[in-house]
C-alpha positions, -999 to 999 in steps of 0.1 A, spaced: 549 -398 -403 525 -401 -433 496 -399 -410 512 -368 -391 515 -355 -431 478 -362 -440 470 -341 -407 488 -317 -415 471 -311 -452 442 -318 -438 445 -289 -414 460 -266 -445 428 -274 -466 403 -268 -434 420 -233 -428 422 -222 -467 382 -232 -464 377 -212 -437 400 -181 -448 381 -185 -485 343 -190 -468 349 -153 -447 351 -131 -480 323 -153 -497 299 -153 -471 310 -123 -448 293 -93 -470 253 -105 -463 269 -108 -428 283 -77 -423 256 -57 -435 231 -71 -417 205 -44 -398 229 -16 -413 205 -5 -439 234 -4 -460 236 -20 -496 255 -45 -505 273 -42 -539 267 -68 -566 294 -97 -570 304 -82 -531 317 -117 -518 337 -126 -553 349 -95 -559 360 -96 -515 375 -134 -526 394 -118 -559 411 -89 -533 417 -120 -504 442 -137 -531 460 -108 -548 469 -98 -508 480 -133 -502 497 -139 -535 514 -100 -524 526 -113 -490 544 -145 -504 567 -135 -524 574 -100 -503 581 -124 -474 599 -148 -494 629 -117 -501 625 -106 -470 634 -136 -448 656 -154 -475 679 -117 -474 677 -126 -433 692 -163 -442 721 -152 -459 730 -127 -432 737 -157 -406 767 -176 -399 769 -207 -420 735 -204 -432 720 -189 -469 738 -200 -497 753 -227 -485 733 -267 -475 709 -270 -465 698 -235 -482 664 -224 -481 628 -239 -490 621 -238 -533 598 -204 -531 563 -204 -539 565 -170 -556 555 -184 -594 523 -198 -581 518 -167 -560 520 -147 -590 501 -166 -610 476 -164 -584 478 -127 -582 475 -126 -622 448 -143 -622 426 -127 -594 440 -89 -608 428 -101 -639 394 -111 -628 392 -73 -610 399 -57 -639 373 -77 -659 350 -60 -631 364 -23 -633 358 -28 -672 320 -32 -667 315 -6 -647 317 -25 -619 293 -48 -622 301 -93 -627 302 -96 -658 277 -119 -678 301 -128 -707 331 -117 -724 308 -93 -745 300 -72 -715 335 -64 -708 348 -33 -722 386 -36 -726 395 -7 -743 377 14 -717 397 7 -689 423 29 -702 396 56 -698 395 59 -664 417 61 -633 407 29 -616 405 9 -654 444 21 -654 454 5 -617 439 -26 -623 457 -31 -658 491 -18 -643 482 -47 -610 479 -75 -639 507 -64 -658 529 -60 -626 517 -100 -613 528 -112 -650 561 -93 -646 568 -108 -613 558 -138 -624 582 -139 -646 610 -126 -629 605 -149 -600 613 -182 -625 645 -162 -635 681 -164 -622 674 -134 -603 643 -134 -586 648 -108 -561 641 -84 -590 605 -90 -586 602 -70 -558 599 -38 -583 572 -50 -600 554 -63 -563 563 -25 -555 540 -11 -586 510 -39 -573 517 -23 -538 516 12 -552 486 7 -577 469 -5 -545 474 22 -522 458 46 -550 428 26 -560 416 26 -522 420 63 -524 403 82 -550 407 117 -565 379 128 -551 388 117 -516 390 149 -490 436 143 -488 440 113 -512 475 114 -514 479 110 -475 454 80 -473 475 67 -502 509 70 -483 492 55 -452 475 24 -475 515 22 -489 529 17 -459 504 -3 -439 502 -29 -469 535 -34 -471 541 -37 -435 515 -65 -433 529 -83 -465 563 -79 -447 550 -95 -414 527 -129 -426 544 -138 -458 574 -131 -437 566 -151 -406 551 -183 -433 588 -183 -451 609 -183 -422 585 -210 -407 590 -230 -435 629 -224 -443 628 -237 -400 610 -268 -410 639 -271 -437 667 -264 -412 657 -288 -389 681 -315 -384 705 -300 -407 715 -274 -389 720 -265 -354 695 -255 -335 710 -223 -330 709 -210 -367 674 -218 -367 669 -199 -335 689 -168 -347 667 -163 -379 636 -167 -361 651 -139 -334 660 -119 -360 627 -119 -381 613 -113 -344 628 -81 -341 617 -64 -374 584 -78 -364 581 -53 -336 586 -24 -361 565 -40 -385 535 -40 -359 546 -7 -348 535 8 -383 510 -15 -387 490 -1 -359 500 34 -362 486 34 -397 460 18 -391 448 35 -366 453 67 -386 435 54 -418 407 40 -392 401 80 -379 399 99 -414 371 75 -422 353 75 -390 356 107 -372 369 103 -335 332 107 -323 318 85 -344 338 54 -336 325 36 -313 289 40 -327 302 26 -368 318 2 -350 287 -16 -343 263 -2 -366 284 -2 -400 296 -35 -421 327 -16 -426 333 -9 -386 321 -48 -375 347 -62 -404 372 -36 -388 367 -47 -354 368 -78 -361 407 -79 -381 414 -56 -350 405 -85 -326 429 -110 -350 458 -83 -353 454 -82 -317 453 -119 -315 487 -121 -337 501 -95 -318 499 -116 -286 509 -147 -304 541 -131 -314 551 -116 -280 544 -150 -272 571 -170 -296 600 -140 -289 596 -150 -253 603 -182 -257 631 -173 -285 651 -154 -258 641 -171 -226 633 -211 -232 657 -233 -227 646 -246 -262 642 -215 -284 623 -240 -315 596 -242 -292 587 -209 -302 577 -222 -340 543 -234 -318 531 -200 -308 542 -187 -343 525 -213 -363 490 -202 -346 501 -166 -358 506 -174 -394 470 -192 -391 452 -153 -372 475 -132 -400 462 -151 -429 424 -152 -413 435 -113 -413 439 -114 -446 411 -124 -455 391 -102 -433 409 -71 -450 398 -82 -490 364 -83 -474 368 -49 -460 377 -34 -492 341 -50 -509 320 -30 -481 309 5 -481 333 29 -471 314 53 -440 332 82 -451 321 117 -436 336 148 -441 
């Protein structure tokens, strides 16, 4: 058993390497032959956006699949319950990272050298200087509400980080900002919905498991199943639709190849896609195998492609957008 344990963190610490090392290293990468620049503080500033999505997805998946738990027979508020949430450290997390963006955003967006450089008072000057206080203030709400008797509240502050998100990738001077904005909206949340989703019901599972029946377990895992479908539904249809105002149906193929931003978005296509398959996979088994638990392998390997996802989408935001109007 312990060895099976130090495996298993093992594993954890190779994959949050890996997930860390494509943001970090994935801008010189990406831009390679393009002729494109590459921003200053590109990978850190592609790291800061990986863990404000993650620490977003937790907690959003966290309500979502705990509300799912209390909806079954037997199971929810009752023993065995569900896992001890990781939506503090999430926050914390997000805090952090937000807060590290907006220390960016305040020097024009440039790394700051020191804590002279940064111009505090100025990010209440400008549109972006606004979002990235409101995401800080928003993480420390949620925070806060998350170590409360009621933590489901936080979900209106993760709505404001969600929000604030959708209008930062879409400026004012953007040719239909507010639609881009609706699509970002819906698209993020979607995704948050899906992986932090998919990594809380895995875990409240591994809770369940030899306390309940077999059947609970089954039935939550169904049942998260199902909105899944929807959730890729919109995933893709956004996507897809945010993917074509930016790249003009001619031009596809050809930024696909010969932008950093199309190779980045080719490549959390190929690992959506991936993920998709994966889950088609684990509902097969939930509704035909004799043992509907054996689905938790197939859906284990998706948590591991959604959170490489992840981290392929906070690179995505540190690249040059090939906007053409």
């Amino acid at each position: 058993m312990r060895r099976a344990g130090a495996g298993r963190s093992v594993a954890v610490l190779v994959l949050v390497a890996l997930a860390a090392s494509i943001p970090l290293l994935g801008p010189p990468t990406a831009l390679h032959g393009t002729g494109e620049a590459e921003a200053p503080g590109a990978g850190g500033t592609a790291l800061l956006r990986t863990v404000l999505f993650a620490a977003l997805c937790v907690p959003v998946g966290e309500l979502f699949v705990n509300r799912l738990a209390r909806s079954l027979p037997g199971a929810g508020a009752g023993d065995p319950g569900v896992p001890r949430g990781w939506s503090p450290f999430a926050a914390a997390a997000g805090f952090l990272a937000a807060l590290a963006l907006a220390s960016v955003v305040a020097t024009g967006n440039l790394v700051p050298d020191g804590l002279a450089d940064i111009d505090i008072g100025g990010l209440y000057a400008s549109r972006d200087g606004k979002l990235a206080l409101l995401e800080v203030n928003a993480f420390l709400v949620a925070g806060l509400c998350a170590v409360t008797r009621r933590p489901a509240t936080q979900i209106w502050p993760l709505a404001v980080v969600v929000v604030a998100e959708a209008l930062r990738a879409h400026p004012a001077t953007e040719h239909s900002p507010l639609t881009g904005s609706v699509l970002t909206l819906v698209h993020l949340t979607c995704a948050a919905l899906w992986a932090g989703g998919l990594l809380h019901a895995l875990r409240t599972l591994r809770l369940w498991h030899g306390r309940y029946d077999p059947e609970a377990g089954a039935a939550l895992l169904g049942r998260y199943a199902r909105v899944a479908v929807v959730l890729l539904a919109a995933i893709t249809a956004t996507g897809v639709w945010s993917s074509l105002r930016r790249m003009p149906p001619e031009t596809v193929l050809e930024q696909l190849t010969a932008t950093a931003y199309g190779r980045v978005l080719l490549a959390k296509v190929v690992l959506v896609a991936v993920a998709a398959v994966l889950a088609g996979w684990a509902r097969h088994r939930v509704r035909r195998a004799a043992d509907p638990l054996t689905a938790v392998a197939p859906a284990r390997a998706e948590v591991v492609a959604l959170g490489l996802a992840v981290a392929v989408s906070g690179l995505l935001t540190a690249l040059p957008v090939p906007i053409r109007w």
